[in-house]
NUKE-762617 format. One line per field, with one value per residue (C-alpha): residue number from 1; residue in one letter; x, y, z. Coordinates in Angstrom, 3 decimals, padded with zeros to 6 digits. Layout:
// NUKE-762617
num	[NUM,...]
residuo	[A,...]
px	[X,...]
py	[Y,...]
pz	[Z,...]
This chain:
// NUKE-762617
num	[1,2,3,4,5,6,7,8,9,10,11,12,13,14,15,16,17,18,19,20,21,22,23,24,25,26,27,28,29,30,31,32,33,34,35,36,37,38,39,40,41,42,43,44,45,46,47,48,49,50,51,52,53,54,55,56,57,58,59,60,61,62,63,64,65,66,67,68,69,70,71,72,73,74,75,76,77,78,79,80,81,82,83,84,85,86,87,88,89,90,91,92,93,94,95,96,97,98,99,100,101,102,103,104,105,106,107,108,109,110,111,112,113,114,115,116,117,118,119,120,121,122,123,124,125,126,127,128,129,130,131,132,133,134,135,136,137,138,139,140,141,142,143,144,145,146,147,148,149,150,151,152,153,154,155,156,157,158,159,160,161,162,163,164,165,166,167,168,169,170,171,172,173,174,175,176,177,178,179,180,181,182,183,184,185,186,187,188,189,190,191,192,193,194,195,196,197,198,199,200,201,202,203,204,205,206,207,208,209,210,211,212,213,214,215,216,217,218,219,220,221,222,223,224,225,226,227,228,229,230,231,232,233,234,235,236,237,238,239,240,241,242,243,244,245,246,247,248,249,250,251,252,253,254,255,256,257,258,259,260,261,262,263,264,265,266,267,268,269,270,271,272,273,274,275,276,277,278,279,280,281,282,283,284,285,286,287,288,289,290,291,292,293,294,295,296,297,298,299,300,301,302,303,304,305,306,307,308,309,310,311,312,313,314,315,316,317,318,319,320,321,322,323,324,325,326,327,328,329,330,331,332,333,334,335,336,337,338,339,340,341,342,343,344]
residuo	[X,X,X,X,X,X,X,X,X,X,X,X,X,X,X,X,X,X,X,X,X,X,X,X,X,X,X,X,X,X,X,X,X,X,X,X,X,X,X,X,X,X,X,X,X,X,X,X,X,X,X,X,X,X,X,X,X,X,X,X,X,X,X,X,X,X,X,X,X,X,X,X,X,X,X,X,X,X,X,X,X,X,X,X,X,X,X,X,X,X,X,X,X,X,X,X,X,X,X,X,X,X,X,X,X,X,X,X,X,X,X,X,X,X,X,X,X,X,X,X,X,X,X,X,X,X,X,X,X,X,X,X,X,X,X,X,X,X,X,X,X,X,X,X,X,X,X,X,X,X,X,X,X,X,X,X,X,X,X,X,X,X,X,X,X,X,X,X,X,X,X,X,X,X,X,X,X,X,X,X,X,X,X,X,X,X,X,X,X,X,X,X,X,X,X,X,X,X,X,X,X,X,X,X,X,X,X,X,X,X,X,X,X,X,X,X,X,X,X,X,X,X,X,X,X,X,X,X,X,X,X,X,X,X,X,X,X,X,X,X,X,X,X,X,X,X,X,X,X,X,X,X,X,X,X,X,X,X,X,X,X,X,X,X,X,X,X,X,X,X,X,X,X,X,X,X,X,X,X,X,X,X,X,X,X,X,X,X,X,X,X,X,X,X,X,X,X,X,X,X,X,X,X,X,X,X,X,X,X,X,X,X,X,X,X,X,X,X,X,X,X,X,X,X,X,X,X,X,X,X,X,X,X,X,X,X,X,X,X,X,X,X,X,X]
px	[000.000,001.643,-000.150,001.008,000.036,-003.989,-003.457,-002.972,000.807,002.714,003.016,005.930,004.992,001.658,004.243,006.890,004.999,005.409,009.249,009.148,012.390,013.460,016.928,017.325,015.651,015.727,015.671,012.416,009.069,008.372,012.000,011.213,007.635,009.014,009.876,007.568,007.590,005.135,002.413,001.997,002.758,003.709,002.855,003.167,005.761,006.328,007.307,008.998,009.258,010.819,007.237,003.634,002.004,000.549,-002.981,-003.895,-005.412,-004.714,-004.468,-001.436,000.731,003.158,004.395,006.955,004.922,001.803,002.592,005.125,001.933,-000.450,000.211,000.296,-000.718,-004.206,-004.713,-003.380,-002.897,-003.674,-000.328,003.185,007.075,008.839,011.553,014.348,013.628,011.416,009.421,005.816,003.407,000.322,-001.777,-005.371,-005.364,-004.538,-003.509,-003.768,-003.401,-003.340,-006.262,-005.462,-002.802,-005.233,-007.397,-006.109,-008.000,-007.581,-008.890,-010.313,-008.652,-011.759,-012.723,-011.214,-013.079,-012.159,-012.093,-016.177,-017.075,-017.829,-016.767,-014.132,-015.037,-014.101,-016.664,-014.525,-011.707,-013.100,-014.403,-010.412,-008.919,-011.295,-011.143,-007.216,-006.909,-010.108,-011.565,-011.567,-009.138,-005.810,-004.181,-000.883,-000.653,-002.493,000.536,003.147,002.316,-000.452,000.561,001.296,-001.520,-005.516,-006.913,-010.816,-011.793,-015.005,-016.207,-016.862,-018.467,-017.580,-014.462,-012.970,-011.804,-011.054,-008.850,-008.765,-006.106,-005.710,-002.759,-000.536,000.814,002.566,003.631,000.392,000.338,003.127,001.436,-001.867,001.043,000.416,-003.436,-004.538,-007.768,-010.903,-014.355,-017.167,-018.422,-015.051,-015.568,-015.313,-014.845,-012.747,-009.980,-010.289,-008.524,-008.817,-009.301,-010.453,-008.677,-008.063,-004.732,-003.747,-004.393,-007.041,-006.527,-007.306,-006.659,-005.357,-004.828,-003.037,000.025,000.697,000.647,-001.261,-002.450,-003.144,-004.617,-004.638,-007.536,-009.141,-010.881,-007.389,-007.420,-003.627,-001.113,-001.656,000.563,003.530,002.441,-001.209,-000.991,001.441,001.935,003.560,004.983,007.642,010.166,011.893,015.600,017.567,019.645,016.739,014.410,017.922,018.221,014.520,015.520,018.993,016.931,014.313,011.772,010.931,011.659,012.269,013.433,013.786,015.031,018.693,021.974,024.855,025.744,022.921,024.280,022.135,025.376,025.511,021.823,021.513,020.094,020.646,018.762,018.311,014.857,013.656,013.981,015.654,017.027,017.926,017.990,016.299,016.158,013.053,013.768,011.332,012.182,015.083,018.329,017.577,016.264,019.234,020.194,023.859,023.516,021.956,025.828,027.242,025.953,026.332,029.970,030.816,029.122,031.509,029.640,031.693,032.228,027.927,027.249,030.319,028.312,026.630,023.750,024.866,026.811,027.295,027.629,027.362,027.247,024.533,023.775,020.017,017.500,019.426,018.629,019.273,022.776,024.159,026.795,030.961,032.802,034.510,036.665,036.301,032.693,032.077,034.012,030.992,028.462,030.578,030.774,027.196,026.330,025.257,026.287,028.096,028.860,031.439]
py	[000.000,003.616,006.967,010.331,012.811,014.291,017.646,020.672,021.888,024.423,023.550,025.228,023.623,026.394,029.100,027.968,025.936,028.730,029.213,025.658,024.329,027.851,028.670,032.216,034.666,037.893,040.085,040.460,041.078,044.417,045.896,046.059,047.571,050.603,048.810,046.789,045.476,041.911,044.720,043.975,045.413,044.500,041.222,039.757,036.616,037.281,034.140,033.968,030.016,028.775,028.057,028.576,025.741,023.035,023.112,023.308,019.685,018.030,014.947,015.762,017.399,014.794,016.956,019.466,022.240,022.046,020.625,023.418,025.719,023.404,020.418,022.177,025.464,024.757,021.257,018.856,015.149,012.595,012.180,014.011,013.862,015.945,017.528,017.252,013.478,012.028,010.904,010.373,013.157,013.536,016.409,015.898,012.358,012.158,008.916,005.643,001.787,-000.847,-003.369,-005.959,-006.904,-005.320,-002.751,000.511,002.661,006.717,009.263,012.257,015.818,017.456,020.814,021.354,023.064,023.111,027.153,026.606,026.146,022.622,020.231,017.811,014.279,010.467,011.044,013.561,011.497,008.437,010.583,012.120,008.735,006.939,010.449,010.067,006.287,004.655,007.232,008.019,010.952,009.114,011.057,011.353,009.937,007.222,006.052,007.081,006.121,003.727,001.378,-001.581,-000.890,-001.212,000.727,001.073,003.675,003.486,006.281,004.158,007.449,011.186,010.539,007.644,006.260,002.349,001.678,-001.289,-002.706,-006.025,-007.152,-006.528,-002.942,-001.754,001.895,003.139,006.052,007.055,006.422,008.191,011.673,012.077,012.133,016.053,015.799,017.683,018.301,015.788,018.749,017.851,016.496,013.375,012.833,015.577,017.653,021.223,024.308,025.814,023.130,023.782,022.636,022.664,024.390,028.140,029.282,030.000,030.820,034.277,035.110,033.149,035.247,032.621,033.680,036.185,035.727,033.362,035.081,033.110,034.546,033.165,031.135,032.616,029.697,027.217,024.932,025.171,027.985,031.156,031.465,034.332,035.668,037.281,036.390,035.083,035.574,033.839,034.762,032.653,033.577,030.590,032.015,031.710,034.155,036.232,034.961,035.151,038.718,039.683,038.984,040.542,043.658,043.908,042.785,039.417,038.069,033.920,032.451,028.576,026.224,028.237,026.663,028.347,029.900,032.262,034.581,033.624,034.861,034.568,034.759,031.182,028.533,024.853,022.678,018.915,016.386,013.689,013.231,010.322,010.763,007.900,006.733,003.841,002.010,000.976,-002.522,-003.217,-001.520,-002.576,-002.403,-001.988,-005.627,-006.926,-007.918,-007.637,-003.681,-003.295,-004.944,-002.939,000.593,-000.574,-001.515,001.477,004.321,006.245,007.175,009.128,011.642,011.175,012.279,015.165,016.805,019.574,020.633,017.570,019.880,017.179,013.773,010.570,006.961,005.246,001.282,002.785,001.120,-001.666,-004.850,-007.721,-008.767,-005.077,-003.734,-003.898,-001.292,-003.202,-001.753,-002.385,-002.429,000.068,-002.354,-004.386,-002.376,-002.447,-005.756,-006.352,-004.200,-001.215,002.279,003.584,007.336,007.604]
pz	[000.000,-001.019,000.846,001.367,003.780,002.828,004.485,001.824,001.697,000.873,-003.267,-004.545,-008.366,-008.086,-007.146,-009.406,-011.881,-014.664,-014.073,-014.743,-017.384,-017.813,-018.664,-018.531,-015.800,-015.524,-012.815,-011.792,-013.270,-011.573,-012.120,-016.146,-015.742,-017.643,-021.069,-021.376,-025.362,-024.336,-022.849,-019.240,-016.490,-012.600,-011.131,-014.524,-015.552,-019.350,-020.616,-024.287,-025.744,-028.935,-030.989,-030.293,-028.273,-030.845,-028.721,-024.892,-025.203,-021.723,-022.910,-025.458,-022.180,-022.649,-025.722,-024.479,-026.142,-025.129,-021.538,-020.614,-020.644,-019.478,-017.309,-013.096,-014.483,-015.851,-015.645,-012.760,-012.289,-009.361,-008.422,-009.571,-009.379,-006.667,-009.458,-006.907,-005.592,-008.298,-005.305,-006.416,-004.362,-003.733,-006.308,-006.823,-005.104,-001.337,-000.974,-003.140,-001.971,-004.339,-003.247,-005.628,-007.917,-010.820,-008.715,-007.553,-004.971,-004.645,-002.602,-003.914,-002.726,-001.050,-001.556,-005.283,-008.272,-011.886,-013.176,-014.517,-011.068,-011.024,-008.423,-009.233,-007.802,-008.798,-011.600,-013.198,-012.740,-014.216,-017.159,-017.693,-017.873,-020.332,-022.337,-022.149,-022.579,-024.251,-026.843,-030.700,-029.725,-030.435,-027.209,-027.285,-023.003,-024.340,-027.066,-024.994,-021.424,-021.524,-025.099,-022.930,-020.473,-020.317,-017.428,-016.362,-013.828,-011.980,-008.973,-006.455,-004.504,-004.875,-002.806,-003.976,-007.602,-008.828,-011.343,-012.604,-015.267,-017.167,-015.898,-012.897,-012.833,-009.985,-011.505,-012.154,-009.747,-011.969,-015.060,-013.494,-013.348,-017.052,-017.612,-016.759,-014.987,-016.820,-015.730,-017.782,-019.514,-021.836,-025.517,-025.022,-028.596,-030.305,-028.608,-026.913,-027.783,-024.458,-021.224,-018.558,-015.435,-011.386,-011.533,-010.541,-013.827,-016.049,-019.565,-020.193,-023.716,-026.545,-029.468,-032.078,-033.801,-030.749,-027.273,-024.668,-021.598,-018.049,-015.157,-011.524,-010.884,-007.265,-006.198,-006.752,-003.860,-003.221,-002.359,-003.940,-007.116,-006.747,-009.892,-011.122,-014.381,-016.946,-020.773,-023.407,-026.481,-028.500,-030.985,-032.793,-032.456,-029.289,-029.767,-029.694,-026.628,-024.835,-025.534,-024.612,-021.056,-021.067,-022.781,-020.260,-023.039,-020.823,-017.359,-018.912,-021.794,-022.297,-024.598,-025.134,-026.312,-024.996,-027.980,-027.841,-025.170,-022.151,-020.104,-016.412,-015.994,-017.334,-014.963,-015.823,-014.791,-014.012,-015.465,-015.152,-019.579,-021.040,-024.761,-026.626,-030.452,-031.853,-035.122,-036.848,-037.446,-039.679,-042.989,-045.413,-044.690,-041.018,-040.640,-041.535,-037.897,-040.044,-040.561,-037.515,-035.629,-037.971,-036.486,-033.211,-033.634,-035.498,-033.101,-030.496,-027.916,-025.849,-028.946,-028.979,-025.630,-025.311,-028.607,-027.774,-026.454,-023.867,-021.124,-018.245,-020.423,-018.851,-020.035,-019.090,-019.486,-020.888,-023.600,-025.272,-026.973,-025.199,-025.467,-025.022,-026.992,-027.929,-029.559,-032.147,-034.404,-038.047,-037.906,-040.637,-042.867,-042.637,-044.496,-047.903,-047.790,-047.749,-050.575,-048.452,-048.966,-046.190,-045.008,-042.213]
């Protein structure tokens, strides 16, 4: 059985959850009230991010453009990662126990409201994880987190949620971290431009091709956000969202190489991300198991992972096939030989 502590706490992802995966802050956002190019003033975080988000759709946050905006700013989850342990917390669920090895039970978070006013309960929760997992939608959680995975959700009351999943799965508290809960007044059968969620922000004002503006949301159950109201613009150049901040045009930038000048006000940052390549083994020459040695014994890794934008490389056993690896020379010799064209 896995609980955590049902009293509210201090959350430092509604203060911070905007400043989240930045890498270049400036000063403050009331010390550049006076040039103010975005067009807000004090108590405004002005946010600048390499492309417009995609959509809002909750359950598409797994894609770092749309969740970056979204995911612990408008929507929220059951559960989430602590970013400095990767300890699984509590969010909109209290506590959870696994009853069975197939049935999951979680507690409901009293007292929380979605920004239309509605109550969120087990219902909604139910209703957010078929929507994510079992609908014509083709989510993007439901590919990437759920593939291997069949989950049914049931209310038991308002309070408490069953999940129930065909086989034995003993991370699904994690897996429940990635589907944004929505009230049932959601599409169940097409995707939203503009969701409506629990978190500390509401959206405001989208105007496409612009600038997305959210405002805190009053009622929010947990601590009050530091900020009134956030807005996003993106520009696709680093170089240039790094010298919005240094200019006083923005107070955070993200997604900056360290060629573009972020300077001394650069923060780097640790995540939870794992990036790793992977051949599609299916399609000529790849499944030739022969080619496929042939890569393997030919890559260098250390030169891979000392390449930029990698700043702190380290080797890692990772995703492999089974068997692992050798760095043999001469393995590039190997692809001639079989008729291949090869380009070192």
């Amino acid at each position: 059985m896995t609980t955590r502590a049902s009293a509210p706490r201090p959350r430092q992802r509604a203060a911070g959850a905007l400043l989240s995966a930045l890498t270049l802050v400036g000063v403050s956002a009331c010390s550049v009230a006076g040039a103010d190019p975005i067009g807000e003033g004090p108590g405004t975080l002005r946010i600048v991010l390499p492309e417009e988000p995609p959509t809002l759709e909750p359950c598409d946050a797994s894609l770092t453009a749309t969740g970056r905006v979204t995911r612990a700013n408008i929507t929220e989850a059951l559960t989430e990662r602590d970013p400095s342990t990767g300890r699984l917390e509590p969010a909109l669920a209290v506590k959870w126990a696994r009853a069975s090895a197939t049935s999951w039970t979680f507690t409901i978070r009293e007292g929380v409201t979605f920004h239309d006013g509605s109550p969120f309960t087990a219902a909604a929760a139910a209703f957010s994880i078929k929507r994510a997992t079992d609908s014509a939608i083709d989510c993007n959680v439901d590919g990437y987190i759920f593939s291997d995975s069949e989950v049914t959700a049931t209310a038991v009351d308002d309070a408490t949620l069953e999940v129930r999943t065909a086989e034995p799965d003993p991370i699904l508290p994690l897996r429940l971290s990635f589907v944004e809960m929505v009230p049932t007044s959601t599409d169940p059968g097409s995707r939203v431009r503009e969701p409506i969620g629990t978190g500390p922000y509401r959206i405001d004002e989208w105007s496409q091709g612009r600038f997305l503006r959210l405002k805190r949301y009053a009622d929010y159950w947990g601590e009050t956000p530091a900020f009134a109201a956030a807005k996003y613009v993106w520009r696709a150049e680093g170089s240039v969202r790094a010298a919005m901040v240094t200019n006083g045009e923005a107070d955070v930038a993200i997604g900056l190489a360290p060629e573009d000048g972020a300077g001394d006000r650069a923060v780097e940052f640790t995540t939870n991300e794992v990036s790793y390549l992977r051949i599609d083994a299916t399609e000529a020459p790849l499944d030739d198991i022969r080619i496929r040695r042939a890569i393997n014994y030919a890559i260098d890794r250390e030169g891979l992972v000392c390449q930029r934008p990698f700043r702190s490389p380290r080797r890692r056993p990772g995703v492999r096939p089974a068997g692992g690896h050798r760095d043999v020379p001469g393995g590039g010799q190997i692809i001639p030989r079989l008729g291949v064209g090869w380009v070192s």
